[in-house]
N, C-alpha and C positions, 0 to 999 in steps of 0.2 A: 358552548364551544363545540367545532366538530367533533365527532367523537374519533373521529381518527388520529386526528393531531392531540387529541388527549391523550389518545394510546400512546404513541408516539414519542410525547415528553415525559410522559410517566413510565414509559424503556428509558428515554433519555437518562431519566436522574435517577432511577437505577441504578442504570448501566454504569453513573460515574464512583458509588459509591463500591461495590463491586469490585471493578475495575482497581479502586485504591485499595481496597482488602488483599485482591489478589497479587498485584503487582510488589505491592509492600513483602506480603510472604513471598513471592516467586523471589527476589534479590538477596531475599538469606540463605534460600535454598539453594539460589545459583551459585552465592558465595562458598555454600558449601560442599558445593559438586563440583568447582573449577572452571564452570560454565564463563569464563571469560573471553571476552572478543580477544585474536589478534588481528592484528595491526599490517594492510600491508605497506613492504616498504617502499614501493613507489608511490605510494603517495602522499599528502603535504605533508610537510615533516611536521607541523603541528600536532599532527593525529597521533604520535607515536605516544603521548603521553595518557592515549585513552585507552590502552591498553590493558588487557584484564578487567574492563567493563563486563558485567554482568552481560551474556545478549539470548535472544530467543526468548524476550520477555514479551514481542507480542501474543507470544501462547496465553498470556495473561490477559489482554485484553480482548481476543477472542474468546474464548472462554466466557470473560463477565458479560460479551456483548449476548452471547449465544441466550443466558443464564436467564438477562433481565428480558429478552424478547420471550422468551418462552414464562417468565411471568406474567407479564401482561397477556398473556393467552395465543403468542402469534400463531402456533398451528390452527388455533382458529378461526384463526385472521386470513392463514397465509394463502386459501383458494384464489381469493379476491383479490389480492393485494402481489402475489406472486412473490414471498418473502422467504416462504419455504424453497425454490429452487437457489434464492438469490442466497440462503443461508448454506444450504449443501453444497453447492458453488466456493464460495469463500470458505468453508471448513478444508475440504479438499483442498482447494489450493492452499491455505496452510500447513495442510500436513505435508505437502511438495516443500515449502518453503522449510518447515522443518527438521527433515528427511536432510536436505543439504545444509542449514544450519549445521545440523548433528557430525555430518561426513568431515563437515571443519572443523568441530572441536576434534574430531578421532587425528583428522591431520595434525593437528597443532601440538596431542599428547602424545604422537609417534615422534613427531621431527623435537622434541624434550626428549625424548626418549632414545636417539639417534637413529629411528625407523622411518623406513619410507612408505607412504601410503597416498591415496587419491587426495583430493583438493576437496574433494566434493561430489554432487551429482554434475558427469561432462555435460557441458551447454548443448547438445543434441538431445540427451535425456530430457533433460530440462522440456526443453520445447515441446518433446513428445511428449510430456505427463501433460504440460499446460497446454499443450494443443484438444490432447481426449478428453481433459476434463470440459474444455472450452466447449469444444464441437458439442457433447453428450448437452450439455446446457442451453447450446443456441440451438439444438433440437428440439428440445423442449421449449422453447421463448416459441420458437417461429410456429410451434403446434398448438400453442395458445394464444396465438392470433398477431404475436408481435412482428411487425414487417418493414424493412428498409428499403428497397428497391422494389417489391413485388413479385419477386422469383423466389419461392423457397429454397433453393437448393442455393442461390446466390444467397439469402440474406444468413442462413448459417453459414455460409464463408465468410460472409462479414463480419457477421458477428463474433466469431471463432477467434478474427484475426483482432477485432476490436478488444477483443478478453482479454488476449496473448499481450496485446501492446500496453494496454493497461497497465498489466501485470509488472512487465519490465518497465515500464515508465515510473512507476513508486517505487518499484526497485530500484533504477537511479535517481531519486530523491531524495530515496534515504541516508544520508552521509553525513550531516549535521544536527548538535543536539537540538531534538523537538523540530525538527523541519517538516519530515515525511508527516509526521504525525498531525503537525497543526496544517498544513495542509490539505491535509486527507480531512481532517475536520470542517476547515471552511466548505470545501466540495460538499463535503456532504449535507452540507445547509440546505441544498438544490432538491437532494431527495427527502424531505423528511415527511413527505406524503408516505414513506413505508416506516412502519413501527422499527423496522429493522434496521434502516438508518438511523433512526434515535437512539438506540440501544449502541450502535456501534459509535455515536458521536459521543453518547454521554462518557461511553469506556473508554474510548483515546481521549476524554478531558483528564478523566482519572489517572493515567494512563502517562500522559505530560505530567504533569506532577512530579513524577519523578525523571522523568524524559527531557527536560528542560534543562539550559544548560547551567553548571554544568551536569550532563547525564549522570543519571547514577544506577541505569539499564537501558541498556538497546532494545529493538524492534525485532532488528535480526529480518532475514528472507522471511521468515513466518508472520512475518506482522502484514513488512512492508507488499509482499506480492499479494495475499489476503487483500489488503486497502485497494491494491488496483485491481483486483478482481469482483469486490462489493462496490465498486461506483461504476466499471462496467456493466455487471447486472445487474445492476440498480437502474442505469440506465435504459439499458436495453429494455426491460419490463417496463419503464415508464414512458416510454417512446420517446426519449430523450438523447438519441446517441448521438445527432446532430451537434448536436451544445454539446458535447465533452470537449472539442478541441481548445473551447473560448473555456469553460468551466476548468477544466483541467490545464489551464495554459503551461503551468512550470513544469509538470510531468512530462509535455509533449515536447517542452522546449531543450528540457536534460535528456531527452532520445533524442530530437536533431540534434543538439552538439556533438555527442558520438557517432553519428551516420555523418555529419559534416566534418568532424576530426579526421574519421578513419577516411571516409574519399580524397578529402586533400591532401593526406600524409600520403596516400596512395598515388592519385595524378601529378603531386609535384615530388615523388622520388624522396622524402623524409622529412619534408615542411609540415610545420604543426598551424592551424588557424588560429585553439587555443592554447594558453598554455599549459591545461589541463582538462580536460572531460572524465564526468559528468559536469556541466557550467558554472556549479556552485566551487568547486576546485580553481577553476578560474578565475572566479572572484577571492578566493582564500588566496591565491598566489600572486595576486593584484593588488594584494595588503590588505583587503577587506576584514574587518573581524569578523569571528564566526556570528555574533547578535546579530551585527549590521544583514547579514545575508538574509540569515533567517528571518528577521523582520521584515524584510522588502518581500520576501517571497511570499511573508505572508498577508503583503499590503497589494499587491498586485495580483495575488488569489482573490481575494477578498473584494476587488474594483472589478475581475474578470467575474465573479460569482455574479453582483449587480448586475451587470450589463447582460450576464445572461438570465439572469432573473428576467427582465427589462424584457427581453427579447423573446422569451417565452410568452409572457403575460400581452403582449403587443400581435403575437401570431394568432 
C-alpha cells in the first residue's frame, strides 16, 4: 500500500474515535456551562424546537482532527505534503469562528438578563480576520510553487477570495442536522492524498454520531467555517481549485441563492425568488423534511465528488 494513503486512513480512524471521546465529553460540558444554541426567529418555525442545543461543538472535532494527524507524524509529513500551513489555516479560522460563536452566547445571556450587547463579531470584522488569515496563507501556497493564473500577486487575490468564499459557503450549509458535516465529509473524499484530510474526515464521522439528526450538538461558526477553510486549502496545495466549484456544488449553490435572493428583492422593490435562503430553508418551507434535504444533499455531493474524481483522473 502507498505509504501515504496509509498515513492517511490510519489519521482517518483515529481521528474518528477521538473525535467520539471528545464530542461525547464536549456535550456535558456544554450542557453544563449553558452553551446552548438560540434560535433565530425568522427562521422555519421548525427550528425553534432546537433550541438550547448544545453548539461550538466543532471545537471538538478540530481538536481530535489536529490530535490524530499529529500522531501519525504529520509535522513530518507536512514539508511535502503542505498539511502544516493547511492545518494553521483551519485552526485560525476556527478560533474566528469561535470568538463569534462565544459573542452569541454573551448576546443570548444578556438579552435573559434584560441587557443589551452585540450579536457577535460585525460582518466587516468578520471578513477582515478571514480576509488576513486567507491572504497570510495564499502567500505562503503561492511561495511554494502553488499557481492559478501565473501572476503571483493575482493568484493570492484568488486565492484569498477562494478561502473567504469557502468559508461562508459551509457556513451557509450549516443549518441542518448533520448536513454541513456529511458534506464536508464527502468533499473531503477528493483530498485524501493529505494525512490531514484523513484525520479531518475520520473526526466529522465521530463527529455525526452525535450530529445526526435528531442533533444533540451543533458545529456552531467554529466547525462550519474551519470545513471551508480545510478544503479550500486543501485544495489550493493540491492544485485542485478548479474542481471546487463541481466538488463543492451545495456550498456554492447556498451562496447563489443569497447573492440571487438579495439582487431580486433588490431589482424588483421586495420580491423574493425564494422563499427562504440559504436553499435548504427553501426546501424546509416547500414541506420537505429535514432527512429528505439532507439526504439529497448528500446524494448529489457524492455524484458531484465522482464526476470530479472522473475529471481529474481524465486530465
Amino acid at each position: 500500500m502507498n505509504t501515504t494513503l496509509q498515513t492517511t486512513l490510519t489519521a482517518l480512524l483515529l481521528g474518528a474515535p477521538i473525535a467520539l471521546l471528545l464530542t461525547g465529553t464536549f456535550i456535558q460540558v456544554a450542557k453544563r456551562m449553558g452553551w446552548g444554541k438560540s434560535i433565530r426567529a425568522a427562521g422555519p418555525e421548525s427550528h425553534q424546537g432546537k433550541a438550547g442545543t448544545p453548539t461550538m461543538g466543532g471545537s471538538a472535532f478540530l481538536l481530535a482532527a489536529a490530535l490524530a494527524w499529529l500522531l501519525v507524524g504529520g509535522l513530518q509529513r507536512a514539508q511535502s505534503l503542505g498539511d502544516s500551513a493547511v492545518v494553521l489555516l483551519v485552526l485560525a479560522t476556527g478560533a474566528l469562528g469561535l470568538l463569534d460563536d462565544a459573542l452569541a452566547l454573551r448576546r443570548k445571556r444578556a438579552v435573559a438578563l434584560g441587557l443589551e450587547v452585540g450579536t457577535g463579531l460585525l460582518a466587516r470584522y468578520r471578513l477582515l480576520g478571514q480576509g488576513t488569515v486567507a491572504l497570510a496563507f495564499s502567500l505562503y501556497a503561492v511561495q511554494q510553487g502553488a499557481a492559478l493564473f501565473g501572476s503571483p500577486w493575482l493568484d493570492v487575490a484568488a486565492y484569498a477570495l477562494v478561502i473567504v468564499g469557502a468559508v461562508n459557503a459551509l457556513n451557509f450549509t450549516d443549518g441542518l442536522d448533520g448536513m454541513a458535516g456529511g458534506v464536508a465529509a464527502i468533499i473531503l473524499i477528493f483530498f485524501l492524498a493529505s494525512p490531514f484530510a484523513g484525520a479531518l474526515l475520520g473526526a466529522l464521522l465521530g463527529f455525526l454520531w452525535f450530529n445526526a439528526h435528531p442533533a444533540r450538538v451543533f458545529m456552531g461558526g467554529v466547525g462550519s467555517e474551519a470545513l471551508g477553510a480545510a478544503i479550500a486549502g486543501l485544495a489550493i496545495m493540491q492544485g485542485a481549485v478548479w474542481y471546487l466549484p463541481l466538488v463543492a456544488l451545495m456550498p456554492v449553490l447556498a451562496v447563489l441563492s443569497v447573492i440571487l435572493q438579495v439582487t431580486y428583492f433588490k431589482a424588483t422593490g421586495g420580491k423574493r425568488l425564494f422563499k427562504m435562503t440559504p436553499l435548504h430553508h427553501h426546501f424546509e418551507l416547500s414541506d420537505w423534511p429535514e432527512t429528505r434535504i439532507v439526504q439529497r444533499y448528500y446524494l448529489v455531493t457524492a455524484v458531484a465528488l465522482a464526476a470530479a474524481i472522473l475529471l481529474r483522473s481524465a486530465a
